[in-house]
N, C-alpha and C positions, 0 to 999 in steps of 0.2 A: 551181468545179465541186462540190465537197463540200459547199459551202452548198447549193447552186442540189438536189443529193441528198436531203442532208436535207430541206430543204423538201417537193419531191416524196412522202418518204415522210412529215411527218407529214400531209401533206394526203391520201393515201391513205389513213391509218390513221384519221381522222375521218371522211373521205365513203365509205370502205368497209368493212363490217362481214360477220362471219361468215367462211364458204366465198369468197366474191370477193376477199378479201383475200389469199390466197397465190396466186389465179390470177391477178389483176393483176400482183404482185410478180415470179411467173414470169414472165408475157409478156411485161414491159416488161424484164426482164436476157433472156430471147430474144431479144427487137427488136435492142439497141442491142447486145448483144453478138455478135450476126450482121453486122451493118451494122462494126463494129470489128474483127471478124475481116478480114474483106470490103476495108476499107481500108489494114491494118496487114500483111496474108498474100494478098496477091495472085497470089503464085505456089503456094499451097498449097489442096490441095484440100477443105482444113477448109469453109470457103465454098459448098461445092456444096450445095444443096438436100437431096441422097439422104445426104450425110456431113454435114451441122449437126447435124440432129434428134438423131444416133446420141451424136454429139461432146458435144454441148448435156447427153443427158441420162448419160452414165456418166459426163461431169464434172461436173453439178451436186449428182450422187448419192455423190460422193469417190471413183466406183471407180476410174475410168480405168485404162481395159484396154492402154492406149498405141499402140494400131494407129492412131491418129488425136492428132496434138499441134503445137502452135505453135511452129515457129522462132526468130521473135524475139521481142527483149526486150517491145516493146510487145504480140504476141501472148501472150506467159506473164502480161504485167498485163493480158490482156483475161481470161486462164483464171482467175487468182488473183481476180476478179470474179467471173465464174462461181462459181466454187465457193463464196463467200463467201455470193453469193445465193443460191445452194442450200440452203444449211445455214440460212440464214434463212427461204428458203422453207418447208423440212420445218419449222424449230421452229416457222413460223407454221401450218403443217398441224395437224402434231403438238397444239398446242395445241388448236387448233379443236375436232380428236377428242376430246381429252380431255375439254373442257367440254362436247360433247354428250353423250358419254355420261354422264359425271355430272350431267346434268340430265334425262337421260331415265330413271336410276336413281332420283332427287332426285323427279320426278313418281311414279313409281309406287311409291316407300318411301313418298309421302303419300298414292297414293291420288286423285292427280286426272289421271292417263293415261286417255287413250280407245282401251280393249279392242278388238282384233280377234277373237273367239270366232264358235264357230259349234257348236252339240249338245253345250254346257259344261253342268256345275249353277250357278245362282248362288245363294248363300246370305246372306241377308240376314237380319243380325243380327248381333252379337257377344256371347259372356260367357266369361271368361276360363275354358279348361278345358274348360269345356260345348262350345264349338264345336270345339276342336282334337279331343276325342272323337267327338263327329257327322263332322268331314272323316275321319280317320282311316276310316269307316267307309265313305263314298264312297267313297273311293280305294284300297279294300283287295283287293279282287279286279277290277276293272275300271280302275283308274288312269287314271278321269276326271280332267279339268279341270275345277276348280271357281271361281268367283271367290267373294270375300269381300266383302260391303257394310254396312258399317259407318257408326256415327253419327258427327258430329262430337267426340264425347267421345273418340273412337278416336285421337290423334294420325299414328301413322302403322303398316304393315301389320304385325300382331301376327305373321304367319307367315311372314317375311320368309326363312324359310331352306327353306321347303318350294315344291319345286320346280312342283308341281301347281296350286297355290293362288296367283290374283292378286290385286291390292284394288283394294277403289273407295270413297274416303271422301264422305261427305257426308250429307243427310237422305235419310233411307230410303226416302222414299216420293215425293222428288222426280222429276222428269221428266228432269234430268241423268245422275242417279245412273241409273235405267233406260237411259238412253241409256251412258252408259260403261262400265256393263258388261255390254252388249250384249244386255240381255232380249229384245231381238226375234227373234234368233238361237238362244237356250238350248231346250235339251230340257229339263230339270226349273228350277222355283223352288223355293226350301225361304222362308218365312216365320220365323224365331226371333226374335222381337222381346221387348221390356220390360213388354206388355202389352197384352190384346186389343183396345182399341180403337187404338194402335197396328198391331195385326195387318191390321183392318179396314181402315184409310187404306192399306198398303203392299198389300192385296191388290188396292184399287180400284186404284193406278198400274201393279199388273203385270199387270189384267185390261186395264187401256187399251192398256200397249204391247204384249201379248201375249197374245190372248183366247184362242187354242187351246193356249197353253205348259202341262204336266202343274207343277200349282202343291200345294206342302203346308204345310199350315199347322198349327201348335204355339199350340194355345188352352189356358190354364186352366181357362175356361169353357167346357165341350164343347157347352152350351146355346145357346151365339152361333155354331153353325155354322149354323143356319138362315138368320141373319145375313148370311154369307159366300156361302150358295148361292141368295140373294136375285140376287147380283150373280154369282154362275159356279155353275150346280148340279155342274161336275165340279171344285171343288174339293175338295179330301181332307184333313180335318181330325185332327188327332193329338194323343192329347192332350199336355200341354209338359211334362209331368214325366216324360215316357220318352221324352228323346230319340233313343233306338237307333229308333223307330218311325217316325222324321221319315226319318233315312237310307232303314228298311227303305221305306220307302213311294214315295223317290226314286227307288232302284234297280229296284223290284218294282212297278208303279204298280198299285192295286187291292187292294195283298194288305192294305190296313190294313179290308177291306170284308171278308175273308177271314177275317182276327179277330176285328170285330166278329161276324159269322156263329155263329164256334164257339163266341163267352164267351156268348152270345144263349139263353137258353131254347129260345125260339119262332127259333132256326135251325135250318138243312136239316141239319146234323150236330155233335153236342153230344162233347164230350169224359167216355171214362170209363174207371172200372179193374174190373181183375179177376184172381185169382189165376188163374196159368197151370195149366188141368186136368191132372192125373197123368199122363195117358197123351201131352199133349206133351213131358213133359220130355226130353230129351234130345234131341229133334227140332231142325233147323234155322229161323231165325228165319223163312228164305224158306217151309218149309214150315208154320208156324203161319201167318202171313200169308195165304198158299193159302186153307189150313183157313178162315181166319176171315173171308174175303171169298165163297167157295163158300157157306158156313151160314150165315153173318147180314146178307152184304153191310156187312162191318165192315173196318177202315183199321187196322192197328195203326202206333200213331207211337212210340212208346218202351218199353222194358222199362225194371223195375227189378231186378239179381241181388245177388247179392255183391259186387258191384263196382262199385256204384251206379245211377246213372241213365243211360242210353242213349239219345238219341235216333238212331231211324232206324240202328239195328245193321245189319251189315253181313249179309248174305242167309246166310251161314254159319254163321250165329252161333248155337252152339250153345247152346236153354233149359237153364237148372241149373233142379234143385230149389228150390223157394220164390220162385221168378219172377213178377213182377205186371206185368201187361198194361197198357198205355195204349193205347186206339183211341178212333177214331171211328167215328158210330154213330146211325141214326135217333133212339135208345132205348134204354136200360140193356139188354146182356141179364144174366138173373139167371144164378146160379154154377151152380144146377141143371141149366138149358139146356143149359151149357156141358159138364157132365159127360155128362150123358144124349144129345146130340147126336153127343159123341167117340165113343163106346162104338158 
């Protein structure tokens, strides 16, 4: 009988692998330990269909609650069975679990898991420092999901303890790679790559798997954006040495057009200074602001006082003496204006 055992279970343990292997193992100490009760406990209601299942599993599980137990001797070696198989069953469980999650941790520390995402960023690119900077900056008021797509030089996920950030290894610009980290699904792409005509090739794969996705792209060459809107005119090009622009553009889609606008001559409103006129001083920020939207149709965006630089003070905020204006503005106005308009 022990040979005739063993046999059975190596031959189990070769033709069945995975999850079937502790449910075999179960079923088959169920079967025969049913059918053994059944012949050994015929006067005991161990046997009943409504009382096995219950008997079966708080013995296989070591509780046993004792409302239900074997008389005789050959009933207690049918239990001491049971239980034996049970604790083999679990360790064969038990293991199972184990090795699946350490292989489904194993795929995504490398980066070859296929993402379920859906209105994620994906960021593609990596440079040590430069990107952990850029994520930081998605995820800091709106605690998007972002994924990380990386070349093969990346061995496995550089942000491996950041709970927001997933990975996906392989060629940037391959049709996998789009596919495992779900660009079909994403609200922003961000472009960081090694070099524009790299930029080029990962923009054509994310224009293919996703022509309406809000896509930004970090060129050194601001000149190859014509390039780029050859093949998607709402792409939104940044240039790659100000990375905080790739974020800002992620989050805010348009405002890198915003910028362009203001640093622009020949745009609808140019950035200028000017000493705060005497007779604001002391006035509140909300009420210069007033002032200077009523008479010039002017934005003020920062002061500078004794206390430095301000952007966007708070409406309270009271001018000091020697206070310089930062607005927007058709047009320079001159200081003259400014005094002789106050008055």
């Amino acid at each position: 009988m022990p040979i005739l055992l063993v046999r059975l279970w190596r031959l189990a343990h070769h033709r069945l692998r995975g999850w079937p292997l502790p449910v075999a193992v179960a079923g088959t100490i169920f079967v025969t330990s049913w059918a053994a009760i059944a012949l050994l406990e015929p006067d005991n209601d161990i046997d009943q269909p409504e009382n096995f299942w219950w008997w079966f599993l708080v013995t296989t599980s070591t509780v046993g609650y004792g409302d239900l137990f074997p008389k005789s001797t050959g009933g207690r070696i049918v239990a001491a069975y049971v239980i034996v198989g049970g604790v083999a069953t679990l360790t064969i469980l038990f293991s199972q679990l184990s090795g699946y999650l350490q292989t489904v941790k194993g795929r995504r520390m490398r980066g070859t898991a296929r993402l379920d995402r859906d209105g994620h960023i994906v960021l593609i690119g990596y440079r040590a420092g430069r990107t952990e900077r850029i994520v930081a900056e998605l995820v800091h008021d709106q605690r998007r999901q972002v994924v990380l797509c990386a070349g093969l030089e990346v061995p496995e996920h550089p942000m491996a303890d950041h709970p927001l950030v997933a990975f996906v290894r392989g060629e940037p610009s391959g049709a996998d790679v789009m596919s495992r980290a779900a660009v079909g699904s994403a609200d922003t792409v961000i472009i960081d790559v090694d070099d524009d005509n790299a930029a080029l090739a990962v923009a054509l794969a994310v224009d293919h798997t996703s022509p309406g996705v809000h896509t930004v792209v970090g060129l050194r060459d601001l000149e190859r954006r014509e390039q780029l809107r050859y093949v998607n005119p709402a792409f939104q090009c940044v240039p790659w040495h100000q990375p905080y622009m790739l974020s800002e553009e992620a989050l805010d889609p348009g405002i890198t057009e915003v910028y362009a606008d203001l640093m622009s001559s020949a745009g609808h409103g140019n950035t200028y200074s000017a000493a705060m006129p005497a007779s604001l001083v002391g006035q509140t920020f909300g009420e210069c602001q007033s002032w200077f939207g009523r008479s010039f149709a002017a934005t003020i965006i920062a002061v500078r006082d004794p206390d430095g630089v301000r952007v966007n003070p708070g409406w309270d905020t009271a001018m000091a003496p020697g206070t310089t204006v930062y607005y927007l503005a058709a047009r320079r106005i001159e200081q003259a204006a400014l005094e002789r308009r106050r008055r």
